[in-house]
Chimera marker file (.cmm) of the C-alpha trace (Angstrom):
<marker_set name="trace">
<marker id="1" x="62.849" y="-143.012" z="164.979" r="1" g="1" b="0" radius="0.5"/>
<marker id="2" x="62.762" y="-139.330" z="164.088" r="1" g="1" b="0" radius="0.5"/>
<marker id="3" x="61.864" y="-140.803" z="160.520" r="1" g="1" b="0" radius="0.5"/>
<marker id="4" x="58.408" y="-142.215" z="161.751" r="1" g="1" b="0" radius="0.5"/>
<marker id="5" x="57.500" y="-139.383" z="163.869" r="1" g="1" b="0" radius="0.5"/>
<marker id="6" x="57.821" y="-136.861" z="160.839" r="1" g="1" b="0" radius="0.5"/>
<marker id="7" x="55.793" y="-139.305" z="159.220" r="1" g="1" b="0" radius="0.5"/>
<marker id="8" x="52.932" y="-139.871" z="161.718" r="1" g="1" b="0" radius="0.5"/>
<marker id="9" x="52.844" y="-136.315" z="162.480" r="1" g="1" b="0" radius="0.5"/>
<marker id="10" x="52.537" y="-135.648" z="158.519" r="1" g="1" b="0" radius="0.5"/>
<marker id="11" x="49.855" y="-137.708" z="158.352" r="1" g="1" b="0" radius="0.5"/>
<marker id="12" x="48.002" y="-137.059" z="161.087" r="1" g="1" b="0" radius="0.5"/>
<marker id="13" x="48.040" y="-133.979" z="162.245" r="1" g="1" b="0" radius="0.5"/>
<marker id="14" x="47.778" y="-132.435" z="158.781" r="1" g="1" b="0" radius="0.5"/>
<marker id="15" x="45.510" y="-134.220" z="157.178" r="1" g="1" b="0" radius="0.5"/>
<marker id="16" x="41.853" y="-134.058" z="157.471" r="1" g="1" b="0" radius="0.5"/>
<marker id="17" x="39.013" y="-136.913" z="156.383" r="1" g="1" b="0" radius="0.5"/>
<marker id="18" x="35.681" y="-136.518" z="155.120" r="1" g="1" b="0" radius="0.5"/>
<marker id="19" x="33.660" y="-139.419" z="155.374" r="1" g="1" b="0" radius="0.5"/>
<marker id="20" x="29.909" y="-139.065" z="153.431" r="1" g="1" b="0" radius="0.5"/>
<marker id="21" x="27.598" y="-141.613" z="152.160" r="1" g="1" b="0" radius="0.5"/>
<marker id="22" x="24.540" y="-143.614" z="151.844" r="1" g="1" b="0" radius="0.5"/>
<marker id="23" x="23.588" y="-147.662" z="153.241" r="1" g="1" b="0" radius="0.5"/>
<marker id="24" x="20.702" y="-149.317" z="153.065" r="1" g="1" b="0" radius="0.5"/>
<marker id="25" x="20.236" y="-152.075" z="155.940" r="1" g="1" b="0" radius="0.5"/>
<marker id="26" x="17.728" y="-154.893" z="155.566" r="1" g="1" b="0" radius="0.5"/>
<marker id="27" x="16.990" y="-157.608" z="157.731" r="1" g="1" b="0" radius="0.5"/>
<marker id="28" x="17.047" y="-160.746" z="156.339" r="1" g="1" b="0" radius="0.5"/>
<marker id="29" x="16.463" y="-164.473" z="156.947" r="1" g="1" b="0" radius="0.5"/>
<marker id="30" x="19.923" y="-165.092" z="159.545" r="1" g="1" b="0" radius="0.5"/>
<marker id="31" x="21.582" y="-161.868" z="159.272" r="1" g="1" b="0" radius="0.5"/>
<marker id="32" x="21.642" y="-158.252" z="157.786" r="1" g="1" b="0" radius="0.5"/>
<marker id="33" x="22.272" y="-156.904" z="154.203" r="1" g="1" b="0" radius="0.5"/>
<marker id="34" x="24.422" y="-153.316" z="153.985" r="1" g="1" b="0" radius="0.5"/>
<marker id="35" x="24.402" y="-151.817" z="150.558" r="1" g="1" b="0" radius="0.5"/>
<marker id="36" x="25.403" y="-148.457" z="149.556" r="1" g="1" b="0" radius="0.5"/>
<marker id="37" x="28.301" y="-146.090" z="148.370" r="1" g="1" b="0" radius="0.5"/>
<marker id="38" x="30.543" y="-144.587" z="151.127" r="1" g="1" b="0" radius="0.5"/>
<marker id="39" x="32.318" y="-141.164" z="149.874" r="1" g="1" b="0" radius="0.5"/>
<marker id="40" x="35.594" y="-139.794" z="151.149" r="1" g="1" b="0" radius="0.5"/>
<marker id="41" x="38.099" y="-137.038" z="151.258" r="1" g="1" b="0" radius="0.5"/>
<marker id="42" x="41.527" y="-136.926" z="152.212" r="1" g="1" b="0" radius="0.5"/>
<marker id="43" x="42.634" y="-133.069" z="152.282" r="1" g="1" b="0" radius="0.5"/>
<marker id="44" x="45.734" y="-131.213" z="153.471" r="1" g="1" b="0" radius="0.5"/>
<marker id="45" x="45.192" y="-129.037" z="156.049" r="1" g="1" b="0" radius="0.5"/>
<marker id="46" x="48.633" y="-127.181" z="155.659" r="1" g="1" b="0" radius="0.5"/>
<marker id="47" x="47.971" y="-126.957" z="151.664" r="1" g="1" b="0" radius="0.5"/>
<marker id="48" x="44.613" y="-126.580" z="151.598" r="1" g="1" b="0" radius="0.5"/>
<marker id="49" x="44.441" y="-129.094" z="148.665" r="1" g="1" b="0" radius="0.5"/>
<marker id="50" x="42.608" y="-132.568" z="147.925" r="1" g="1" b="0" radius="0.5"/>
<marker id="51" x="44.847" y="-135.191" z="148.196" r="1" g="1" b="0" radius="0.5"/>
<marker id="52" x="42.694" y="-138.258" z="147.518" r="1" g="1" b="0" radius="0.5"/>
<marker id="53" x="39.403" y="-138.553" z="146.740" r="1" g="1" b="0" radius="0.5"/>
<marker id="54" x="37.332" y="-142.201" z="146.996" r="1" g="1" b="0" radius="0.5"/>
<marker id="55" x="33.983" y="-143.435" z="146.148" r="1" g="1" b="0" radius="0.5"/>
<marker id="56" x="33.709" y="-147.243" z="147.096" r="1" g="1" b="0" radius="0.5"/>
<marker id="57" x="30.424" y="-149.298" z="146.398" r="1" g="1" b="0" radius="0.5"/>
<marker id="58" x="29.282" y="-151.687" z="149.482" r="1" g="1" b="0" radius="0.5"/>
<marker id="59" x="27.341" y="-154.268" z="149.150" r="1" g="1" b="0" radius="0.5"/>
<marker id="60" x="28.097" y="-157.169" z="152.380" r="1" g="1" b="0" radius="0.5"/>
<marker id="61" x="25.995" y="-159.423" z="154.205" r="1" g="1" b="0" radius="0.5"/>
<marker id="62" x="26.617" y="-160.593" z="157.445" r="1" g="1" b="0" radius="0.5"/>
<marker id="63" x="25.354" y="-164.090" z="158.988" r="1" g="1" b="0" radius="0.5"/>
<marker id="64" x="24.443" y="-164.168" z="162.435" r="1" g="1" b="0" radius="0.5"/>
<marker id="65" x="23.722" y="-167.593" z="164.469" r="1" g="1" b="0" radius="0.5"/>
<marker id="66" x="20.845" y="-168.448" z="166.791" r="1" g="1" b="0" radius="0.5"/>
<marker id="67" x="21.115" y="-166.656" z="170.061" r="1" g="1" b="0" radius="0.5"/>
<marker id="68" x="20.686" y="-169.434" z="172.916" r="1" g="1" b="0" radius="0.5"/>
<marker id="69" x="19.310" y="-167.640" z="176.182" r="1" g="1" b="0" radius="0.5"/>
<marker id="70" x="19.699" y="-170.058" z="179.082" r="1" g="1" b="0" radius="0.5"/>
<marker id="71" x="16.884" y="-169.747" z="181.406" r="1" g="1" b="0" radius="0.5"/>
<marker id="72" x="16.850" y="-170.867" z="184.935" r="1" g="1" b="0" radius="0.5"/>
<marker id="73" x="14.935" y="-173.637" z="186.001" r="1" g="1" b="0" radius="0.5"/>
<marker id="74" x="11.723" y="-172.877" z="188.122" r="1" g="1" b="0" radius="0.5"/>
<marker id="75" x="10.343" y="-175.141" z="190.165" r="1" g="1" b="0" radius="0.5"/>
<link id1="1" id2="2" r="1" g="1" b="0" radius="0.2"/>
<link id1="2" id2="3" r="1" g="1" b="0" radius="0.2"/>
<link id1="3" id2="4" r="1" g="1" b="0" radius="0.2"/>
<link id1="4" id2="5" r="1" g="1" b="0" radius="0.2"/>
<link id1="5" id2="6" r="1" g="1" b="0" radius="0.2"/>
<link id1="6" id2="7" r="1" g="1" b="0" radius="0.2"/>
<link id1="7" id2="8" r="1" g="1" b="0" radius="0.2"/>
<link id1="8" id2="9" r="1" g="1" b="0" radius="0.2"/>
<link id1="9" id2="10" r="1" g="1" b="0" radius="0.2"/>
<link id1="10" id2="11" r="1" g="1" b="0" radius="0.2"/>
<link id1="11" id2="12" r="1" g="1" b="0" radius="0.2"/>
<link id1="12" id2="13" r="1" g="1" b="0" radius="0.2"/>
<link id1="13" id2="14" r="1" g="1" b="0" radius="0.2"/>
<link id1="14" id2="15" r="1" g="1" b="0" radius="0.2"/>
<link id1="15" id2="16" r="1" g="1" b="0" radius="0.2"/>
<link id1="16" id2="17" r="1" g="1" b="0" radius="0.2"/>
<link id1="17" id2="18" r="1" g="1" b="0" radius="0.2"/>
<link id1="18" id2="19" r="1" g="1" b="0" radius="0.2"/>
<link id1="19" id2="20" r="1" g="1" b="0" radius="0.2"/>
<link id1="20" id2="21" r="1" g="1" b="0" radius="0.2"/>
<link id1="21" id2="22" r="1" g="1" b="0" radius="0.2"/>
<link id1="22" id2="23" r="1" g="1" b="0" radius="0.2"/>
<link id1="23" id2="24" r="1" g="1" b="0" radius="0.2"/>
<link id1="24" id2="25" r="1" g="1" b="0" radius="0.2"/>
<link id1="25" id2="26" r="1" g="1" b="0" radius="0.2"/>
<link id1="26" id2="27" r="1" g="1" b="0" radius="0.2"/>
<link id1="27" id2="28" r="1" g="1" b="0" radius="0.2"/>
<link id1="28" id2="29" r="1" g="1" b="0" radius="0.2"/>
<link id1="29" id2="30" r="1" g="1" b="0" radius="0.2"/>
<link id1="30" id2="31" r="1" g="1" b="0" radius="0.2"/>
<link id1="31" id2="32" r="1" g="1" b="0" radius="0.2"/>
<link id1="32" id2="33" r="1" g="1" b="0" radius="0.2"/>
<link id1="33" id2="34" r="1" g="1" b="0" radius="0.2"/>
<link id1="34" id2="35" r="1" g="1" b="0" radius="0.2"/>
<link id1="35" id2="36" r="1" g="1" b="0" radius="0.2"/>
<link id1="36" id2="37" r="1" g="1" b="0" radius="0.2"/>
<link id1="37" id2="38" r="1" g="1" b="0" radius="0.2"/>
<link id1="38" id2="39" r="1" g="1" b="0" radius="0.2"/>
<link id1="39" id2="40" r="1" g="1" b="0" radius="0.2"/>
<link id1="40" id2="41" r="1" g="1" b="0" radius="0.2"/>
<link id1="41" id2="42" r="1" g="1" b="0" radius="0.2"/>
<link id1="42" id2="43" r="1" g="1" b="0" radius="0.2"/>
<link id1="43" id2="44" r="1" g="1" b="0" radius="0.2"/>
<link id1="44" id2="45" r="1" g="1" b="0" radius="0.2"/>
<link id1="45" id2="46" r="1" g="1" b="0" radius="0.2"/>
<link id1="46" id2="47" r="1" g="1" b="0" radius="0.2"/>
<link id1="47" id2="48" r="1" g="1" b="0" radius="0.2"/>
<link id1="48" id2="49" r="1" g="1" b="0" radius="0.2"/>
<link id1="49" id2="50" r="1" g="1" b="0" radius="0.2"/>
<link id1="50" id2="51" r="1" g="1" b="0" radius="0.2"/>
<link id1="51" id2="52" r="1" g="1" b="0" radius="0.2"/>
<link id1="52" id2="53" r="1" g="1" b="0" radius="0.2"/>
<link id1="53" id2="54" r="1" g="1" b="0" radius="0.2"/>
<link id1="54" id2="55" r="1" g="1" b="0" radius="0.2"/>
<link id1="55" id2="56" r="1" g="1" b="0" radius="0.2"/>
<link id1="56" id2="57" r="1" g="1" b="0" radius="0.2"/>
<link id1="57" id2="58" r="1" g="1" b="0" radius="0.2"/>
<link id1="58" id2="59" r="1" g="1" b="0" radius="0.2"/>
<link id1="59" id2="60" r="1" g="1" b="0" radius="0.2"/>
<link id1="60" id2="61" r="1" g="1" b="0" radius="0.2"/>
<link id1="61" id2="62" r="1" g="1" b="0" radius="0.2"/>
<link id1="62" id2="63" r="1" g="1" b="0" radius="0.2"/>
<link id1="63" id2="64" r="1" g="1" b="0" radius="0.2"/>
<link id1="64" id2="65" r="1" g="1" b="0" radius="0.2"/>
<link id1="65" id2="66" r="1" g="1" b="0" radius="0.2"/>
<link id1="66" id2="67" r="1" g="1" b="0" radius="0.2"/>
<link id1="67" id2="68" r="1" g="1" b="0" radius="0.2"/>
<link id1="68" id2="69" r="1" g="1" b="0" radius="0.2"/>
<link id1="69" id2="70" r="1" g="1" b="0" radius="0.2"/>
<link id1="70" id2="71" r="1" g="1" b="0" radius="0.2"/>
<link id1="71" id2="72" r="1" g="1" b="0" radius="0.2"/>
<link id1="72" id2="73" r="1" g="1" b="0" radius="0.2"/>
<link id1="73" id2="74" r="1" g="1" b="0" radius="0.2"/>
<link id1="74" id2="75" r="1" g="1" b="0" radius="0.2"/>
</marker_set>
């Protein structure tokens, strides 16, 4: 157990991320398009050094379905 504690602590509590970047959302015709480049940093706190750096291109839509709204009935 000692093991994954080092581990967690290691990664945790040392290490910092920087998260940057750029999207473009557009309604469309049953859902939203998200494009756009999303930046980030993993850095040693301890160190003081880069560890990984990342630069990931998005580009994702995402459906959504009619939205019933039950009304009551009035009489």
């Amino acid at each position: 157990m000692s093991l994954v504690d080092d581990l967690i602590e290691n990664l945790v509590e040392r290490n910092a991320i920087d998260v940057r970047g750029t999207f473009t959302v557009v309604l469309v015709d049953g859902g939203v398009t998200i494009k756009g480049v999303l930046n980030s940093t993993v850095r040693d706190e301890k160190k003081k050094k880069e560890i990984l750096k990342l630069s990931v291109p998005v580009d994702a839509r995402v459906g959504i379905s009619e939205i019933v709204i039950p009304l009551p009935q009035i009489k």
